[in-house]
VOGU-3710 file (C-alpha; in Angstrom, 3 decimals, decimal comma):
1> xxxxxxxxxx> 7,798/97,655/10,210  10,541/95,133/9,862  12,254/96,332/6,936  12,450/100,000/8,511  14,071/98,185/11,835  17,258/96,979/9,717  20,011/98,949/7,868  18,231/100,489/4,621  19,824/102,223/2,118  18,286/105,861/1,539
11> xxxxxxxxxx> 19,606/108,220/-1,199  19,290/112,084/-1,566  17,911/112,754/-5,151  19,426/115,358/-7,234  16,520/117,573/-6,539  16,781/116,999/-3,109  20,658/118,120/-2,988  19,829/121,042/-5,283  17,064/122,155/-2,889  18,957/121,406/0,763
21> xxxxxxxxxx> 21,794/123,176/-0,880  20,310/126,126/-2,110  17,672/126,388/1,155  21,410/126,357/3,425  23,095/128,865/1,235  19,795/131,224/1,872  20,003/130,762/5,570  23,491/131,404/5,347  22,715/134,803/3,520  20,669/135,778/6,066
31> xxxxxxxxxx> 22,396/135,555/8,508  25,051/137,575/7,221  22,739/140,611/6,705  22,898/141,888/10,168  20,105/142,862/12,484  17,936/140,224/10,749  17,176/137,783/13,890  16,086/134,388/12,996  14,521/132,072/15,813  17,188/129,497/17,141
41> xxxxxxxxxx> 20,422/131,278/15,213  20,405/134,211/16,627  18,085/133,917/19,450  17,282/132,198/22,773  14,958/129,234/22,491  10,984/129,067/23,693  9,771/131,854/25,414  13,570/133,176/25,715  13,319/134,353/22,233  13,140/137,456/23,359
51> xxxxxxxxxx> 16,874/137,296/24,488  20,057/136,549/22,422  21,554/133,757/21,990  25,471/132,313/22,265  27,403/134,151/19,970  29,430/131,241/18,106  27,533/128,505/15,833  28,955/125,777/17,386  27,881/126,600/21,162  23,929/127,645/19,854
61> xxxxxxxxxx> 24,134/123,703/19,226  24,498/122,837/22,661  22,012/125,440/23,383  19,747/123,936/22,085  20,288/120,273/22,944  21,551/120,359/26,184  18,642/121,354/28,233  16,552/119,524/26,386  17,835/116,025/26,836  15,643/115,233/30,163
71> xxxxxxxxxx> 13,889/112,572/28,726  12,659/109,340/30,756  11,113/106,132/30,763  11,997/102,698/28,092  13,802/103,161/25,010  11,510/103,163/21,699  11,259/100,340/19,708  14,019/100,122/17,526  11,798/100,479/14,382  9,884/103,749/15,836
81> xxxxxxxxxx> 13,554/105,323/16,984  14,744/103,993/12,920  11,648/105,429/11,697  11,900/108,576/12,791  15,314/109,306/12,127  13,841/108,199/8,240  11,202/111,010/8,683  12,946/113,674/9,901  15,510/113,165/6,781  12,649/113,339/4,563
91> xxxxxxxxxx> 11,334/116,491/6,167  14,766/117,912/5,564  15,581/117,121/2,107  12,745/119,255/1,142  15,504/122,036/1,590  13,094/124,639/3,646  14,513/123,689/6,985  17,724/125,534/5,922  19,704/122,626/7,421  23,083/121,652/5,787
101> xxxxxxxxxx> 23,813/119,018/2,975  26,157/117,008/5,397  23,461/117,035/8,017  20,722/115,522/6,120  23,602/113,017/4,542  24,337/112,154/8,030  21,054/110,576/8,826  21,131/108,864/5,318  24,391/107,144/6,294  23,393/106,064/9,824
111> xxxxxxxxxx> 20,150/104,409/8,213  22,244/101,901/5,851  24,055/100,895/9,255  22,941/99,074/12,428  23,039/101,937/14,572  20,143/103,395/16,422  19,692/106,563/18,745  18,379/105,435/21,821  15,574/107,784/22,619  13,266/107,588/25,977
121> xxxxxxxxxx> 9,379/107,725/25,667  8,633/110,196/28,278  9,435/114,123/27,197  7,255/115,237/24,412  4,089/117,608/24,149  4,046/117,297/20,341  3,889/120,497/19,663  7,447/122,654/18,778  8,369/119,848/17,784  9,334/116,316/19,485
131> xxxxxxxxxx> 11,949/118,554/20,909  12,838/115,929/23,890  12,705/112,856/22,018  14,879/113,914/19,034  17,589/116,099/21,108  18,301/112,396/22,708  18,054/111,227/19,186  20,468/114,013/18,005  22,846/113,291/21,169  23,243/109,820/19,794
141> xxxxxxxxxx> 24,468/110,917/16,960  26,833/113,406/18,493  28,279/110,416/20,757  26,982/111,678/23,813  24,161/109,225/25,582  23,481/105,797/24,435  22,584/104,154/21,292  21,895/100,624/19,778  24,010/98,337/17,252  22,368/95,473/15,104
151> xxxxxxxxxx> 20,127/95,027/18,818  22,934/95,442/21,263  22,543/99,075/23,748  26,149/100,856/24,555  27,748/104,032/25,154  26,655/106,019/21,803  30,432/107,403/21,373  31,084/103,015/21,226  28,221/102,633/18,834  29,080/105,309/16,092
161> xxxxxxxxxx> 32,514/103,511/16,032  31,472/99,639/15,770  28,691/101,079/13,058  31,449/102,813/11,514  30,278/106,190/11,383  31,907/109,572/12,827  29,963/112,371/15,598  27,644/114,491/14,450  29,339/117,934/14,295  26,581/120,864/14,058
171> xxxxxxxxxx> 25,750/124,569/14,126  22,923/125,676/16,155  20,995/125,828/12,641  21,107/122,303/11,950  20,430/121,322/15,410  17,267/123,394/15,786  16,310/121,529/12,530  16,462/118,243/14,115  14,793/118,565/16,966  11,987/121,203/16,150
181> xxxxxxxxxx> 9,611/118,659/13,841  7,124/116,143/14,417  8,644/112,876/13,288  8,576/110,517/16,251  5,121/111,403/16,235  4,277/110,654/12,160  7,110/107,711/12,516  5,119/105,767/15,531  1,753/107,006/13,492  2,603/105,566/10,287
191> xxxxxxxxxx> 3,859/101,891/11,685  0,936/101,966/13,407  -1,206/102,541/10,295  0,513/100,319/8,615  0,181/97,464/11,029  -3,754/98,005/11,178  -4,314/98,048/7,638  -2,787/94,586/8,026  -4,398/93,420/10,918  -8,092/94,541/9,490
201> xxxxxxxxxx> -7,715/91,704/6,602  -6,618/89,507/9,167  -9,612/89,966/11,099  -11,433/89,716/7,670  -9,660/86,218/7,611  -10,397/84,761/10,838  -13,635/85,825/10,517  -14,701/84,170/7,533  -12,541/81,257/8,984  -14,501/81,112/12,067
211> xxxxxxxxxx> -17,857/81,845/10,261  -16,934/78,523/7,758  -16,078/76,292/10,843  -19,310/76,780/12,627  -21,228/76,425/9,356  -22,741/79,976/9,579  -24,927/81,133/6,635  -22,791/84,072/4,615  -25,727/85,936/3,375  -24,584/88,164/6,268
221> xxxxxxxxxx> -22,101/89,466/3,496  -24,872/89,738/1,214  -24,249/92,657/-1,297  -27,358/93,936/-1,942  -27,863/93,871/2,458  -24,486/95,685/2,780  -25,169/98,562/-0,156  -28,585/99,249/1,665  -26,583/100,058/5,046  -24,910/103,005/2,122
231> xxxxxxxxxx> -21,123/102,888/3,354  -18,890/102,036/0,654  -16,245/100,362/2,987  -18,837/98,295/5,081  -19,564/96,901/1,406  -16,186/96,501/0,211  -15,558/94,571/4,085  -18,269/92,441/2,820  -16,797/91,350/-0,738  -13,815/90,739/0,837
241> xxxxxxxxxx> -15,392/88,338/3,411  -17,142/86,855/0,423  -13,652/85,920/-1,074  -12,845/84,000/2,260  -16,107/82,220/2,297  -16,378/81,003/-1,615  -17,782/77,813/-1,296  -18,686/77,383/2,114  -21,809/74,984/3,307  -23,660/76,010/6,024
251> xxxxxxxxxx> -24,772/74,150/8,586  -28,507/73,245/9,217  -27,525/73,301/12,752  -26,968/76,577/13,042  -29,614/79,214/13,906  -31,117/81,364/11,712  -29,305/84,489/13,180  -25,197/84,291/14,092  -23,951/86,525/17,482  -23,082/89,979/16,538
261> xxxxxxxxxx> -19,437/88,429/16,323  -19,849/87,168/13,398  -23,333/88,920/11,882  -22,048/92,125/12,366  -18,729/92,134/11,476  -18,870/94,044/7,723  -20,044/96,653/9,734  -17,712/96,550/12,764  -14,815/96,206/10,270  -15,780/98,318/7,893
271> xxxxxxxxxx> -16,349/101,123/10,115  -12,650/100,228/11,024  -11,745/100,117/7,309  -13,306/103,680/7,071  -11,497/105,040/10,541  -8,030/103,279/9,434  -8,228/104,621/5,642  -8,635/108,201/7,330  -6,234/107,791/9,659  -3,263/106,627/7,205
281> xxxxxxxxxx> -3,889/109,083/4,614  -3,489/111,965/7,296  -0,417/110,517/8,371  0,769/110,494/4,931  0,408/113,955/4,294  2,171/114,746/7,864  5,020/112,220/5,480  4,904/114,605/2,538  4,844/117,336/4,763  7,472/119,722/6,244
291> xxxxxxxxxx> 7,834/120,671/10,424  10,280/122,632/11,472  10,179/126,642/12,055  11,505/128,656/10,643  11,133/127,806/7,080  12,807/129,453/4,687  11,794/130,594/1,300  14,863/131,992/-0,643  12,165/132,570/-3,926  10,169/135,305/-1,951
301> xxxxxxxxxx> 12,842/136,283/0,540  10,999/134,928/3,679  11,860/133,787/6,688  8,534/132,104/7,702  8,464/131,714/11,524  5,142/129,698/12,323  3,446/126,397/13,612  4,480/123,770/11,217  5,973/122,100/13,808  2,261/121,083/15,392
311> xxxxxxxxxx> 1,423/117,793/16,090  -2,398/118,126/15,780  -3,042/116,293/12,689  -1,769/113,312/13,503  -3,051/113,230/17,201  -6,111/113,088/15,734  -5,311/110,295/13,364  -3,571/107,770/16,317  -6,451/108,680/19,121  -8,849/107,349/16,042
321> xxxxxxxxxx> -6,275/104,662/15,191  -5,957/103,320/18,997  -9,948/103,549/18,346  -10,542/101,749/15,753  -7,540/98,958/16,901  -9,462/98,521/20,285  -12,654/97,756/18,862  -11,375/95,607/16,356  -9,356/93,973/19,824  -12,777/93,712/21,103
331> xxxxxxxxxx> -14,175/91,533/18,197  -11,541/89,067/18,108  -11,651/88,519/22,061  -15,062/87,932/22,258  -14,870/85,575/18,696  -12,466/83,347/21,098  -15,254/83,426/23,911  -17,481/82,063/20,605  -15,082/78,970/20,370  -14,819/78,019/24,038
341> xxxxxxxxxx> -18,412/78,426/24,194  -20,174/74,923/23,796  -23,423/76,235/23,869  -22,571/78,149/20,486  -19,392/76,793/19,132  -20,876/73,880/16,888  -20,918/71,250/19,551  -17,513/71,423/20,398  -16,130/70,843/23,879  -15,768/73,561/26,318
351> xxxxxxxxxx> -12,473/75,359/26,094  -11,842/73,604/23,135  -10,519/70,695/25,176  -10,479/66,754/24,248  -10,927/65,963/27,517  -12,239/68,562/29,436  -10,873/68,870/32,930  -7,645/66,422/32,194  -6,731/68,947/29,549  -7,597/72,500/29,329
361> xxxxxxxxxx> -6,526/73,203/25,548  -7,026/77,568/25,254  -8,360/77,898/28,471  -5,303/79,979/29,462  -5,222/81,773/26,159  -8,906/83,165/26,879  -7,717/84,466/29,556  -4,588/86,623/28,409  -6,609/87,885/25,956  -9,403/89,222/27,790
371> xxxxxxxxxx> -6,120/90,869/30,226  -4,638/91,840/26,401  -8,029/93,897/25,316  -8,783/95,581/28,585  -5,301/96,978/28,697  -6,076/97,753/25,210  -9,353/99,778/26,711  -7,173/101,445/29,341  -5,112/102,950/26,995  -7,144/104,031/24,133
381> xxxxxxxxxx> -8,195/107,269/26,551  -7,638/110,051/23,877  -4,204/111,978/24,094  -4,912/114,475/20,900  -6,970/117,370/23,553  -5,086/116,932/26,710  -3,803/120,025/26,220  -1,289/120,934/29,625  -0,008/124,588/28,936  3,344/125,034/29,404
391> xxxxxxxxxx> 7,177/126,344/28,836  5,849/130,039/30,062  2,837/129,819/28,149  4,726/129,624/24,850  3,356/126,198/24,532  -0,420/127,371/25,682  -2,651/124,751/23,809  -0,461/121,481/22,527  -1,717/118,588/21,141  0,010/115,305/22,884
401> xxxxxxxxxx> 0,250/113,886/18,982  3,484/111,827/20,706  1,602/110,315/23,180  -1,473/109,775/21,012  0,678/107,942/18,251  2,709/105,549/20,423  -0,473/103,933/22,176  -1,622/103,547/18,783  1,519/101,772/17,927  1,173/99,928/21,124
411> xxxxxxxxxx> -2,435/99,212/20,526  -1,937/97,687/16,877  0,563/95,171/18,594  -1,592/94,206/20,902  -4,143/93,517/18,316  -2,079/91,164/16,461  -1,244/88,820/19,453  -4,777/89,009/20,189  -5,034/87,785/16,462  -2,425/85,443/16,753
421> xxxxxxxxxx> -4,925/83,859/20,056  -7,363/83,438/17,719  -5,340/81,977/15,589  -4,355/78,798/17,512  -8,101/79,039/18,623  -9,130/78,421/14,902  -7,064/76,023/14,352  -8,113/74,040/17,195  -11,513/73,947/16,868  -10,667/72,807/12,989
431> xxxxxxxxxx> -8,945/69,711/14,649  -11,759/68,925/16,841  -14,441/68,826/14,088  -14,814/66,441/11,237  -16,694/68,568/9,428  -13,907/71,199/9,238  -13,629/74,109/6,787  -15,749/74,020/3,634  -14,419/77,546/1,875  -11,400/76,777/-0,419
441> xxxxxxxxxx> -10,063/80,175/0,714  -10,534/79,694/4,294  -9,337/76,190/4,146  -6,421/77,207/2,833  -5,760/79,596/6,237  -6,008/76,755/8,608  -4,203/74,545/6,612  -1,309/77,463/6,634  -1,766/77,647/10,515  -1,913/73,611/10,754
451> xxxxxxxxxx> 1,462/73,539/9,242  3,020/75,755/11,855  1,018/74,854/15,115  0,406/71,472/16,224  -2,834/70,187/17,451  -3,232/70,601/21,527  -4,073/67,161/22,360  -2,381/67,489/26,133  -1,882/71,013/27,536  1,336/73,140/26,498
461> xxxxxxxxxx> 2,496/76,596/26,598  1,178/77,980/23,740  2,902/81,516/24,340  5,139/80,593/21,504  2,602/79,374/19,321  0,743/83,199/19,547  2,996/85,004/18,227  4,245/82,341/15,583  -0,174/82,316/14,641  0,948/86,098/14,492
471> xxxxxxxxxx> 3,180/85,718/12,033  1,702/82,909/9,959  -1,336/85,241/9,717  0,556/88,244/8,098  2,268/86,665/5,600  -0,465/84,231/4,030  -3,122/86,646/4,281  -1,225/89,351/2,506  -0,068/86,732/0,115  -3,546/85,073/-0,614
481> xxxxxx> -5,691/88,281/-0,440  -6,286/90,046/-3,728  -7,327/93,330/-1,779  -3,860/93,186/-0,364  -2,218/96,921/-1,882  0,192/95,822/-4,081
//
């Protein structure tokens, strides 16, 4: 997600060129035959197909841009608006969008710079396209609207000159290209994939963490129990929480059965392993994909006016990401509730505290994360059948894949400051016990954690010390895994 957010250099292969080049010079044929309409060149827009459009090149641009750019609400994150200028490119270099060379160079250029379209949330059905969302995108480039430089928002016609590039000139052709895919949708998708995959073998982590601090037996990662329950990933869940807990000594203090927090967690997480795994590899296929319509075929002589500009499959893949991220949310926030709990935490002090009442240690903590997974909750209301006809029944069933895909990307952030809580949770209740952690694996986590957070021996705000357990988290658990993808 970071590396996406800064100025990355992206190159057009030979193939690519061949194929934008000879998909343009096939559009460009077509055209020239007359009385052959094609939708957006030589033709209104929507349901005013049915009339012509404007008769130069240049002003079936602005007819296509200009009444779309209505959208509202917060600018996207820098790394979804990045993102999805990345995906639309790659959509386009497949040559079947008919869109020109310079075009698709254009967004390659703009993505080894600083710059970034500002684009507003609000506006997209997902289906035609993210037609809103990328004509503000497009606008950007044009120097009309606003856009971002290395962070900093401004007049877009200000930002193409400090980033050193020039405004987009276009032909309706090229602009219909731009706007009539999915890729804000697969962009916000695929970060938020991304970030789960990562955030399940964090979970795994501060699981196995918690489970070694408390002293809990691991046969609840036995093999042979976890093949019986016959899902592969549950199983797999359960080696890799196996890994974390080589070693460990349980505690004859414990009771013979663990809370569902930690007992049941190769199932809840490997469910989540299963839902994610699905979810990213439908995403990536959206990525290898083409939207847009028309698509062009020069090889059978087809102009192929259809659909493939549908967000469906990957509605379904963020309302099971958001899922699958919200129950996941639910396990950590109720495996902090496990720590302030004295009754089952080991013998520790409520809230984790020295001196309870004179200090109050993660009291507040608890409490923004129980706010944290409710809104989580709240939002996880699926967007992929909300289906609202519209634009004169043109649009008669959509799929609300834009929607669906930025809660996801919402809810996966959420889920790793609700990681990061339990984080600084862990590493407290490792400072208030002598015992401490008895897994070489897990021992190495808190140490990682101890390094960056400091005990809480008198209350302080610890909303820094989140999101820096955030970060810690990330990088040492994809660094000391071995099922990290490498």
């Amino acid at each position: 997600m970071d590396l996406v957010g800064r100025p990355t250099k992206v190159e057009l292969s030979e193939n690519a060129i061949a194929s934008i080049t000879r998909g343009r010079e096939f559009v460009e044929g077509v055209l020239a035959r007359n009385g052959r309409p094609v939708y957006g060149a030589t033709t209104g827009f929507g349901p005013l197909v049915v009339f012509e459009g404007r008769d130069s090149t240049t002003d079936q641009c602005d007819n296509v841009l200009q009444h779309l750019t209505v959208g509202q609400g917060a600018d996207l994150p820098i790394p979804v608006a990045r993102a999805s200028m990345l995906v639309r490119a790659r959509s386009l270099a497949h040559g079947l969008s008919g869109a020109s060379l310079s075009t698709v160079d254009a967004l390659c250029r703009m993505l080894a710079t600083g710059f970034t379209p500002a684009i507003p949330t609000w506006g997209s059905v997902g289906a035609s396209g993210d037609l809103v969302p990328l004509a503000h995108a497009v606008q950007s480039l044009r120097g009309v609207g606003h856009a971002y430089v290395d962070g900093e928002r401004m007049p877009a016609r200000d930002a193409l000159g400090v980033a050193g590039l020039t405004p987009l000139e276009l032909d309706g052709r090229d602009a219909l290209a731009l706007v009539n895919g999915t890729s804000v949708t697969t962009a916000a998708a695929g970060l938020a994939a991304l970030s789960a995959r990562r955030s399940l073998q964090v979970a795994i982590a501060l699981t196995a963490a918690l489970a070694d601090l408390l002293g809990a037996a691991p046969t609840f990662a036995a093999p042979s129990l976890l093949k019986a329950f016959g899902h592969p990933d549950v199983a797999t869940t359960g080696q890799e929480l196996a890994w974390w807990l080589e070693g460990s000594i349980p505690s004859p203090d414990r009771p013979l059965q663990e809370p569902y927090s930690i007992r049941c967690t190769p199932q809840l997480l490997g469910a989540a392993r299963s839902a994610i795994g699905w979810s990213t590899e439908t995403v990536s296929q959206d990525l290898r994909g083409v939207s847009d319509n028309p698509l062009f075929f020069p090889d059978e002589d087809l102009v192929a006016h259809g659909g493939n500009f549908f967000g469906q499959p990957s509605a379904f893949a963020s309302d099971l990401l958001a899922s699958a991220v919200t129950q996941v949310g639910n396990l950590a926030e109720r495996q902090i509730d496990l720590l302030v709990d004295p009754g089952r935490n080991g013998g520790r002090p409520p809230m984790l505290a020295a001196e309870p009442g004179r200090q109050h240690s993660i009291q507040g903590l608890q409490v923004m994360s129980t706010a944290l997974v409710v809104a989580m909750r709240r939002a996880c209301t699926p967007a992929a059948m909300q289906s609202v006809p519209t634009n004169l029944h043109n649009q008669d069933v959509v799929p609300f894949g834009t929607q669906a895909a930025l809660t996801a990307y919402e809810q996966s952030r959420m889920l790793r400051l609700l990681h990061g809580a339990l984080g600084v949770a862990v590493r407290q209740a490792a400072h208030l016990d002598d015992r401490g952690s008895t897994a070489s694996h897990c021992t190495g986590l808190v140490a990682a954690l101890s390094d960056r957070i400091d005990p809480i021996t008198r209350d302080r705000p610890l909303d820094e010390d989140i999101r820096i357990a955030a970060d810690v988290l990330d990088s040492y658990v994809q660094e000391a895994n071995p099922w990290t993808p490498r």
